[in-house]
Structure formats: structure tokens, C-alpha cells
C-alpha positions as CSV (number, residue, x, y, z in Angstrom):
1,X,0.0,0.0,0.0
2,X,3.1,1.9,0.7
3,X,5.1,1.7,-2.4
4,X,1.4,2.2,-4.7
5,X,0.8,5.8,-2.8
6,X,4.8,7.1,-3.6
7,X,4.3,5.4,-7.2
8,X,0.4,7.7,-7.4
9,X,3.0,11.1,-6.8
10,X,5.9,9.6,-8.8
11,X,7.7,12.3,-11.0
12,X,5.8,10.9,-14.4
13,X,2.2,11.0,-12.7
14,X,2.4,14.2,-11.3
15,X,3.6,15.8,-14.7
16,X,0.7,13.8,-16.2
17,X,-1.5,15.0,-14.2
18,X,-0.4,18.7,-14.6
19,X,-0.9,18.4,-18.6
20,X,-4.6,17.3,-17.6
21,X,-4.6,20.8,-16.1
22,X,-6.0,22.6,-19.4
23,X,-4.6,26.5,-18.2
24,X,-1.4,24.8,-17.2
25,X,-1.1,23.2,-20.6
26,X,-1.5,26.3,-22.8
27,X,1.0,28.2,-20.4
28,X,3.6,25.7,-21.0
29,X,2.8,26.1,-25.1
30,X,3.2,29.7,-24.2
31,X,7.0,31.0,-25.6
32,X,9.9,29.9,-24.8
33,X,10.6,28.2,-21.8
34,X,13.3,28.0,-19.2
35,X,13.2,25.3,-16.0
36,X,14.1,26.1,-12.4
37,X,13.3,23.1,-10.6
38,X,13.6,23.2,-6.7
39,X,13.4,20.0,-3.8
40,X,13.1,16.6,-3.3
41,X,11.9,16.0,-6.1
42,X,13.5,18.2,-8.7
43,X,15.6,15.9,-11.0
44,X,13.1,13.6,-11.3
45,X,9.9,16.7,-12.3
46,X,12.0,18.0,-14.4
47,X,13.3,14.8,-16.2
48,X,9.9,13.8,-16.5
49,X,8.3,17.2,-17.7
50,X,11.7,17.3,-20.5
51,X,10.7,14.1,-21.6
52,X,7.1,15.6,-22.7
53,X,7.8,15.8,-26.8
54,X,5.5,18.9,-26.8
55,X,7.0,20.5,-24.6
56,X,10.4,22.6,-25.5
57,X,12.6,23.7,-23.0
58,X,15.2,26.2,-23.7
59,X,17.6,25.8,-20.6
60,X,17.2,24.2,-17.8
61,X,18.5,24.0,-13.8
62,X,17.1,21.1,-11.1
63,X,18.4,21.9,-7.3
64,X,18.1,18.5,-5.2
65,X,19.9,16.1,-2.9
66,X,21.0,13.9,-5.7
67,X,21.1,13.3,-9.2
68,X,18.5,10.7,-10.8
69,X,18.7,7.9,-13.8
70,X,17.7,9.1,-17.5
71,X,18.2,13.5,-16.9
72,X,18.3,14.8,-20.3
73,X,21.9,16.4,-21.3
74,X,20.4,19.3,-21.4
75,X,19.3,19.5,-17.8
76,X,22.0,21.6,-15.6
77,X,21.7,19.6,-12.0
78,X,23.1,21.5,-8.7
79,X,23.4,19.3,-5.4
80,X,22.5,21.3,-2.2
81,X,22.1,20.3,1.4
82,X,18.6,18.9,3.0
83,X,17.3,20.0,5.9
84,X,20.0,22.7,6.6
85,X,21.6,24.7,3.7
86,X,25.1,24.9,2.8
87,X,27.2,27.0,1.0
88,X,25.8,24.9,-2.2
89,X,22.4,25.6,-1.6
90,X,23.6,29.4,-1.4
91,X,25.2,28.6,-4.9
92,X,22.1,27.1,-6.1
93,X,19.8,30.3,-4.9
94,X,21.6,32.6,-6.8
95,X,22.4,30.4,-9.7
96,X,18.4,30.2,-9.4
97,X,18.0,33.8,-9.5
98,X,20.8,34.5,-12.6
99,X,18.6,31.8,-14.4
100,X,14.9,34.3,-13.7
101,X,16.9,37.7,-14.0
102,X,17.9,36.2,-17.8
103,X,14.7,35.1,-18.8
104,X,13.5,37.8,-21.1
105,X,9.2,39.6,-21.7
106,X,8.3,37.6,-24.3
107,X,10.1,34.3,-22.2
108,X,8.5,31.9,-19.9
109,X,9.7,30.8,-16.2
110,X,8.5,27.8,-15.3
111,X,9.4,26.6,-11.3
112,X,9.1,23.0,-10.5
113,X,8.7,23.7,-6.4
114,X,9.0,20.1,-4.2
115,X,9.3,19.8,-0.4
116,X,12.5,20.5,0.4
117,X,13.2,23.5,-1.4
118,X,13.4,25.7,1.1
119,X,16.6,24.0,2.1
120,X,18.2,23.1,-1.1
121,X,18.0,26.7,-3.0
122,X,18.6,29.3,0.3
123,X,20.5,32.4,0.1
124,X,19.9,35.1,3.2
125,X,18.6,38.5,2.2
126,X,21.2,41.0,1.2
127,X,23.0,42.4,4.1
128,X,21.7,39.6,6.3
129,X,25.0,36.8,7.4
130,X,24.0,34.0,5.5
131,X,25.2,32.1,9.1
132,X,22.7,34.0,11.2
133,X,19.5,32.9,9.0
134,X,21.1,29.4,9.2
135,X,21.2,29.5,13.0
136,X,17.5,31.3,13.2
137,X,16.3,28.5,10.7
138,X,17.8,25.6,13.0
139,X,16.3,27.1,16.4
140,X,13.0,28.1,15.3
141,X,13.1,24.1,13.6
142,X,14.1,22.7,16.4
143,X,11.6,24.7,19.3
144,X,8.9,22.8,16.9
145,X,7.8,25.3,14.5
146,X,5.1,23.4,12.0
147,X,6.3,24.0,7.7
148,X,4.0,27.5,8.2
149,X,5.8,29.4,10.9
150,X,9.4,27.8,9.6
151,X,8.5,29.2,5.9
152,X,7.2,32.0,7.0
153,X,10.6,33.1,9.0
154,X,12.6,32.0,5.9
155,X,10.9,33.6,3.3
156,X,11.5,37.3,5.6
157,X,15.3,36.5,5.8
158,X,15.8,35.2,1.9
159,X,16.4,36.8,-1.6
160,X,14.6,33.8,-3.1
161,X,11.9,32.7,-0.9
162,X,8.2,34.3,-0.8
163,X,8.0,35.8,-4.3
164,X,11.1,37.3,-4.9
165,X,12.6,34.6,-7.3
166,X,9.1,35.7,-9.6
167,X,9.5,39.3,-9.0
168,X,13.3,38.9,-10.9
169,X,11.3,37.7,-14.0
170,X,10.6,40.0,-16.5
171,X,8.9,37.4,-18.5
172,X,5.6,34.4,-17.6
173,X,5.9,32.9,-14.6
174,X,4.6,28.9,-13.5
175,X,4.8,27.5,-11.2
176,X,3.9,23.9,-10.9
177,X,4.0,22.5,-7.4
178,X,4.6,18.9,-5.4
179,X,2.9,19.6,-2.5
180,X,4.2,18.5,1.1
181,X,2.7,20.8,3.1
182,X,-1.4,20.6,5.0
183,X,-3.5,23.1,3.0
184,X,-1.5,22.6,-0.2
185,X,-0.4,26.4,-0.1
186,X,1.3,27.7,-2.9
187,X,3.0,30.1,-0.7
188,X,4.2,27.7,1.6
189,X,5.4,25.0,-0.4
190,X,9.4,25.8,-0.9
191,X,8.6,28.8,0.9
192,X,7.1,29.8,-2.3
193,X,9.8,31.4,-4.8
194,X,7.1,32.3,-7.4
195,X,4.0,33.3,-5.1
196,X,3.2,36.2,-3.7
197,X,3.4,36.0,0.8
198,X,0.6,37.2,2.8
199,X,2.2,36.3,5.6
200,X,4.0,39.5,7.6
201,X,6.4,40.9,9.6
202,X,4.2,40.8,12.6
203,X,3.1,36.9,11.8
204,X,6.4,36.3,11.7
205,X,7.2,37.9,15.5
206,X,4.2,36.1,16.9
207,X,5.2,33.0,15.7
208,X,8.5,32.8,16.8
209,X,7.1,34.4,20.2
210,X,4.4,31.1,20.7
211,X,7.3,29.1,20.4
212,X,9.5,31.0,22.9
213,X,12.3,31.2,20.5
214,X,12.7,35.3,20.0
215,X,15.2,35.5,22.4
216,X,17.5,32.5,21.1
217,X,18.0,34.7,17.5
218,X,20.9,35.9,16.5
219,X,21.2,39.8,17.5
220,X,21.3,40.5,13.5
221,X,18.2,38.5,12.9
222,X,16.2,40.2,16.0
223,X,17.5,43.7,14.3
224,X,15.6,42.8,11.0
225,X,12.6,41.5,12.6
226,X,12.2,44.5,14.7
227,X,12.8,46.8,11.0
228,X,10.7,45.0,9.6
229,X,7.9,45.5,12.3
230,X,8.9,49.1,12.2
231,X,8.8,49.1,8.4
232,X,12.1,50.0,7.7
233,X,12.7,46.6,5.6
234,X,10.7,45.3,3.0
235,X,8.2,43.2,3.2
236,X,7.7,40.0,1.1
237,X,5.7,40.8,-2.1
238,X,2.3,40.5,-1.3
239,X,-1.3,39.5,-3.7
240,X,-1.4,42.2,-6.2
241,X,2.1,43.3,-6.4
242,X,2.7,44.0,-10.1
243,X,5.7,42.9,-10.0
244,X,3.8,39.1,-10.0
245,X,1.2,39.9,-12.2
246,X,1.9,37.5,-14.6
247,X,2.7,35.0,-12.3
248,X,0.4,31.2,-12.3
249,X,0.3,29.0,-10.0
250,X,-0.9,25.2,-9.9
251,X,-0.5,22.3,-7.0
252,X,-0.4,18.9,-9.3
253,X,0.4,16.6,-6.6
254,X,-0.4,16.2,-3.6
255,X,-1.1,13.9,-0.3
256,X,-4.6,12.6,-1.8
257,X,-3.3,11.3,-4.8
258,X,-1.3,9.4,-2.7
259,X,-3.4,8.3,-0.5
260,X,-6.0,7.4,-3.1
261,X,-3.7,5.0,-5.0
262,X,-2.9,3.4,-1.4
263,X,-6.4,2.7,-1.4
264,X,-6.9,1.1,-4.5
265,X,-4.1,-1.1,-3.7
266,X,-5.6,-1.9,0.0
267,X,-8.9,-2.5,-2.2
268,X,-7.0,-4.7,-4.5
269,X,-5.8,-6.6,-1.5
270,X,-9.5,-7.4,0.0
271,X,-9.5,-4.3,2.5
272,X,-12.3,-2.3,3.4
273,X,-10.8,1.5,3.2
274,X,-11.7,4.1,5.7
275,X,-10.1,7.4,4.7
276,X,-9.8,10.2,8.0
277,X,-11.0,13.6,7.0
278,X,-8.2,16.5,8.1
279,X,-4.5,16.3,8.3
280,X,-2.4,15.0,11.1
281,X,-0.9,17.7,12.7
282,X,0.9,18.9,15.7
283,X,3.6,17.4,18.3
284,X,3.9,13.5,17.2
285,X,4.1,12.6,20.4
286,X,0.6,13.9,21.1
287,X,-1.5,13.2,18.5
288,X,-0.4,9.6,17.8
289,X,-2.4,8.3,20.5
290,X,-6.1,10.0,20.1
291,X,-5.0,9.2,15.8
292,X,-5.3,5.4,17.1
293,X,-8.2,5.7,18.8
294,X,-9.7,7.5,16.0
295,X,-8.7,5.1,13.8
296,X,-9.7,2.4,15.6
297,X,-13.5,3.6,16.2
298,X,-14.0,4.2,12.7
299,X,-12.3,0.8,11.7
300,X,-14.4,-1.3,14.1
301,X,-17.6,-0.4,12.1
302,X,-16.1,-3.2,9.9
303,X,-16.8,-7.0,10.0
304,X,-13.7,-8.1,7.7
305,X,-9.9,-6.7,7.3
306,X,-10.0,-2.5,7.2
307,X,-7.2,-0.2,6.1
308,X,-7.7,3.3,7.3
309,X,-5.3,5.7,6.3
310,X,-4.3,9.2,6.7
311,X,-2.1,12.1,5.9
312,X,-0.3,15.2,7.6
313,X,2.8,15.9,8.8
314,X,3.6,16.3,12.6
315,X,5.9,17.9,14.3
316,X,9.1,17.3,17.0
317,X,10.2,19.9,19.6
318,X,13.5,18.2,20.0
319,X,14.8,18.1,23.8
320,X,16.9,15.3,23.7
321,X,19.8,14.1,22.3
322,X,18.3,10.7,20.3
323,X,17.8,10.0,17.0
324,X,14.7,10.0,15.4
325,X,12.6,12.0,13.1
326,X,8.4,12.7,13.1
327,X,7.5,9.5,11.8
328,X,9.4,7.1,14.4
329,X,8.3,9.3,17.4
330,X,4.6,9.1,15.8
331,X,4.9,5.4,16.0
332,X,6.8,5.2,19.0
333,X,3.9,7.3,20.8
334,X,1.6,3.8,19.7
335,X,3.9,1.7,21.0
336,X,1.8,1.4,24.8
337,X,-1.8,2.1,23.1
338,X,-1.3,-0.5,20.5
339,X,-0.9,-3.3,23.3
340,X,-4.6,-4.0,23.8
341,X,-5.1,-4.5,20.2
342,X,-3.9,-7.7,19.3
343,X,-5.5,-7.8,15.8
344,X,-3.7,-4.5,14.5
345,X,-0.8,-3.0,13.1
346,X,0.0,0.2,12.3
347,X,2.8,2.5,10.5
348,X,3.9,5.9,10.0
349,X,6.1,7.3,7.0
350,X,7.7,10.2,5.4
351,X,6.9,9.7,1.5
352,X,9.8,11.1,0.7
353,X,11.7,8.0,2.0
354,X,13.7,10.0,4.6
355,X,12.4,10.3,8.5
356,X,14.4,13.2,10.1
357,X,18.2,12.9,10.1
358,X,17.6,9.2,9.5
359,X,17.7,6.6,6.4
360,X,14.3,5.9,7.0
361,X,10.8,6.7,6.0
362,X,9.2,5.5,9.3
363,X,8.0,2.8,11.3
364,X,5.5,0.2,12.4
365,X,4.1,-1.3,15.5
366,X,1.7,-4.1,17.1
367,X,0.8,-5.4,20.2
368,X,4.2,-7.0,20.8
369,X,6.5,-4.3,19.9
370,X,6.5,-3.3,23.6
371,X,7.1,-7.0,24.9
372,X,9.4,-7.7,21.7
373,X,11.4,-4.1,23.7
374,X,11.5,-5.5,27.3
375,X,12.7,-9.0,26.2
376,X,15.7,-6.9,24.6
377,X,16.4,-5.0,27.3
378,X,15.0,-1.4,26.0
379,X,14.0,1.3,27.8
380,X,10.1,2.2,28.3
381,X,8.9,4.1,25.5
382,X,8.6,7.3,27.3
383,X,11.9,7.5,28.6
384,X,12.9,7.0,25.1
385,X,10.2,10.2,23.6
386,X,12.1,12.3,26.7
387,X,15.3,11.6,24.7
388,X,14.1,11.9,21.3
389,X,15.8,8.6,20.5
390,X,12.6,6.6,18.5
391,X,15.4,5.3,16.1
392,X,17.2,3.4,18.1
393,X,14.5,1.9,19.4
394,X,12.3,0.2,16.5
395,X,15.7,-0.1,14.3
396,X,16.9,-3.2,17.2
397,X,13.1,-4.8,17.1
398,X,13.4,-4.9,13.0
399,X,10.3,-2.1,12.8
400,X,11.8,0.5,10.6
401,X,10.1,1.1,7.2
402,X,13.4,1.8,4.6
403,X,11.8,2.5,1.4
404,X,15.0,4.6,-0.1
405,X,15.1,8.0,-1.5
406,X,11.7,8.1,-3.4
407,X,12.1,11.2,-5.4
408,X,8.8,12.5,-4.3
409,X,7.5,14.3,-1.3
410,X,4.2,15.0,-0.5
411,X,4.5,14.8,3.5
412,X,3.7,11.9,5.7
413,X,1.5,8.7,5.4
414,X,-0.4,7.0,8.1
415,X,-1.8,3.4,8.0
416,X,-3.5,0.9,10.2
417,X,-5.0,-2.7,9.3
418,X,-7.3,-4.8,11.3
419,X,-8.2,-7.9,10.8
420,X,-10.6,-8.6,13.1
């Protein structure tokens, strides 16, 4: 059910599915294009949109974590650094930002924006130390700021982010996006180069306030937030700008197609499906627990085997010094609740194949994980969530899910089965 839901976002579906899209087709018939693809995902969108015989692609850059089989000679590829830039995701911005500044009126832009962008094309606002928006990044991440409050930080410090990679085009701008974030937010995605930001200065400052991180900022960060609440910095470009007016936008993948071909495959496989309305969000550790009782009530409506699945994409405040990522800790968090359901299993994964600073995409428990843990000598799962350490918990018992590096991303996956 797994491998069907990364294979319903693959790179070649979600380009498909974008051509289906009858405004996005005409725009990409529409002059000249050049490609500046961005994430996760990037080699593989822009391998697959290349390979379109209709489509002609005058130049072309992809920005990701690795390189994939069968990129055209034509496409330029740029490795950058995932979650935290490096100085080859600064590279990569402004190589980024050369290709938009070149592309001319009567030109076309087209973005190919994946999860992960954010991280893999960064370069700090001019002026700003490059190391201080790394450091303001990292402690906003890690005081458990959800994709919204993180992006919105990033795009206030960046010469990229929140519109400004669109605003350097003189020409049409497209984006076409992979989306990994709940609400499917064009602006958010990335940190949305070629969207215009409603977010603010002041959403910015109350964010970072909620999570008590202000005061851990560099000084030269806190100096541009507080100019920026004064009004003495720019803010992001905002709906209406005409500097984005002939700017489009288009989310062609995203966690429903996914979880829609894990369906069909669960249906293939003699399961009732049960799919939970909303996205799983909020601290992993939290919301596991009332997800599996959720789960469970609307899966015991069932006489035969059910598959219930869901999608979001949790978050960690990290306070230990373990390693884990959101998925492991969401499963982790079952471990105790899942031991009075003998007829049960249940996993959690990332779809992009990578679960924190981890080379996995998640995890899976049952009702013996936890006696499978004491017969090995393991600590008690919450002495384990106090450390952060959810890896090195379910990687001994043989629990991990290691799918690889999918080349998609379209945020996390949760399952359970029961076979009553």
C-alpha cells in the first residue's frame, strides 16, 4: 500500500497530471521556456516534464539532494544540502535567481517547487550573514515550529523565498508544485519562490514568540525583525504586487493522490478503506495516541480486514539528544496504546523515504513491539520520547520502514489494518 501511494505522486504522474490541467497546458505552449526546478523531487519533475515531446525547454537548472537515472543532457543539475543549507544551496539560490533575471518579456519561467526547497535553493537576504539565517532556521526548527511558521521566518530572511525569485522575472511565470505541506499552499510550499506572501512581519514575531524562540535569535536577525515590524525593511511581495502579475500558479500533486492509490491497492488486497478527514498535525508525540483511537473507532464499524489511512505531517520539539525524526516518534507514541489490540498493526512514514536525520521513512508497530522491547532490554517508550531517541528503538526490534530515496514528497502517510 506503501510503495502504490509514492508510485500515485511519482515524478511521471504528477507531470501527467499537470498536462490534464488545461490552463497549465496552454502556459507551457506559451513562448519559450526555461526550467528552475527546486526539492526533493526536482531531478526527477524535471526529467519527466523534459521528456514531454510537446513540450520545449530552452535551458534548464534542477536543485536536489541527488542526481536521478535518465536526466536529459540538457538539464544543468546543482546538489544542495537537505534540511539545513550549505554553502551549495547558497550557490544554487543565486544560480536560481541569474537563471529568472535572464529570462527575457516575451520568455516563460517555469518553477518546479517540491518539499525540500526551502533548504536546497537558500540564500539570506542581502545584508543579512548567511550564518545567522542558518542559526534562526535551526532554532525556530528545532523549538517545533510546524512548515508554516518555519517558511514564513525563511521567506523574511531570503532573496529567493516568498515571491522574490518571480518578481526577478521579467517574463511568464509557472509555477507547478509537489505539495508536502497541509493546505496545499502555494506560498508555503518551498517557501514559495514564485508566489506572492501574505504572511508579515508581525506573523512572523508572533510566531517565533508562541514558540518562545525570539530570544534565542541571533542579535542581526532580531534587528531585522524588529525593522521589519517598524517598516524600515521590505516586506515579502504581497497578492497584487505588479511585480507578480503574470505570475500562475498550480499544486499537481499532492497527499490525496497518494493516499487514493494506497487505497486502490488496500482494495486490490480485499480491505475495506476508511479514509480520515483533516491532516495530522501537531507534536507526534501527542497526537499519535487520540489518531489510534480515532482510527480504531472508525475501523471497528467493519466486519472483515479495514485499512484506514491518513495524511499530515507532525511535528518534534527536540529536547533530547536521540535519533529520530516525526514518523518514528509518531509510532513510538503507539507503542503502549497499541498493546490491547492484538488484531492490529500500524505504521507511519515520510513519502519522501527520509524520517528526520535518519535513512528511514518510518515505522511500524503491534501489540508485541513493547514485549518484543522488554525481552531486549529497551528502555520504556517514554523514557525513550524524553530523549528523542525513536530510532534506536524500532531499528533493534526490526520495525523500521526503509523504502530509499523516493524522489517524491508530498508529506507523511499514516496506516493501520485490522483484521478482526
Amino acid at each position: 500500500m506503501i510503495r502504490a501511494a509514492l508510485d500515485g505522486v511519482s515524478a511521471p504522474r504528477v507531470i501527467a497530471r499537470a498536462l490534464d490541467v488545461a490552463e497549465a497546458r496552454e502556459r507551457l505552449a506559451t513562448a519559450p521556456l526555461h526550467l528552475v526546478a527546486a526539492g526533493k523531487a526536482a531531478p526527477a519533475l524535471a526529467t519527466a516534464l523534459m521528456a514531454v515531446p510537446s513540450i520545449q525547454v530552452r535551458s534548464a537548472l534542477a536543485i536536489g539532494t541527488h542526481p536521478v537515472a535518465g536526466m536529459p543532457a540538457g538539464l544543468d543539475f546543482m546538489a544542495a544540502s537537505h534540511p539545513f543549507p550549505d554553502q551549495r544551496s547558497r550557490d544554487a539560490a543565486r544560480a536560481a535567481l541569474a537563471r529568472a533575471h535572464g529570462v527575457a518579456r516575451d520568455e516563460h519561467l517555469v518553477l518546479l517547487i517540491s518539499g525540500g526547497a526551502s533548504a536546497l535553493m537558500a540564500e539570506a537576504a542581502e545584508g543579512l550573514p548567511f550564518e545567522d539565517k542558518l542559526g534562526a532556521t535551526r532554532t525556530f526548527m528545532l523549538a517545533g515550529a510546524d512548515i508554516h511558521q518555519l517558511n514564513g521566518l525563511r521567506k523574511h530572511l531570503s532573496l529567493v523565498k516568498g515571491g522574490w525569485l518571480a518578481a526577478a522575472c521579467a517574463g511568464l511565470t509557472t509555477t507547478l508544485a509537489l505539495s508536502d505541506v497541509v493546505g496545499d499552499d502555494l506560498s508555503v510550499i518551498g517557501s514559495g519562490p514564485g508566489w506572492p506572501d501574505a504572511s508579515t512581519w508581525q506573523d512572523v514575531a508572533a510566531a517565533l514568540e508562541a514558540r518562545g524562540a525570539t530570544a534565542r535569535l541571533p542579535s542581526t536577525v532580531r534587528a531585522r525583525l524588529e525593522a521589519g515590524l517598524r517598516g524600515q525593511v521590505p516586506d515579502t511581495p504581497k497578492p497584487g504586487d505588479p511585480r507578480l502579475a503574470r505570475a500562475a500558479g498550480f499544486v499537481v500533486g499532492r497527499a490525496a493522490d497518494a493516499i487514493d492509490a494506497a487505497a486502490l491497492a488496500a482494495t486490490r488486497l480485499g480491505y475495506a478503506v476508511e479514509v480520515l478527514d483533516g491532516r495530522v498535525t501537531g507534536e507526534a508525540r501527542d497526537v499519535a495516541p487520540a489518531w489510534l483511537a480515532r482510527a480504531l473507532g472508525t475501523a471497528r464499524g467493519h466486519a472483515g480486514p479495514v485499512c484506514v489511512l491518513s495524511s499530515g505531517e507532525t511535528t518534534v520539539t527536540v529536547q533530547g539528544d536521540g535519533v529520530g525524526g516525526r514518523n518514528l516518534e509518531f509510532a513510538l507514541a503507539l507503542v503502549e496504546p497499541m498493546a490491547g489490540v492484538p488484531d492490529a498493526v500500524a505504521a507511519s512514514v515520510g513519502t519522501d523515504g527520509i524520517d528526520g536525520l535518519t535513512d528511514v521513512a518510518g515505522a511500524w508497530v503491534d501489540a508485541d513491539t513493547g514485549r518484543r522491547a522488554v525481552s531486549r532490554g529497551l528502555p520504556a517508550p517514554a523514557n525513550v520520547l524524553a530523549r528523542n531517541d525513536s530510532f534506536n528503538y524500532l531499528g533493534p526490534l526490526g520495525q523500521t520502514l526503509r523504502t530509499g530515496r523516493t524522489d517524491t514528497n508530498v508529506g507523511d502517510l499514516q496506516v493501520l489494518l485490522l483484521n478482526p
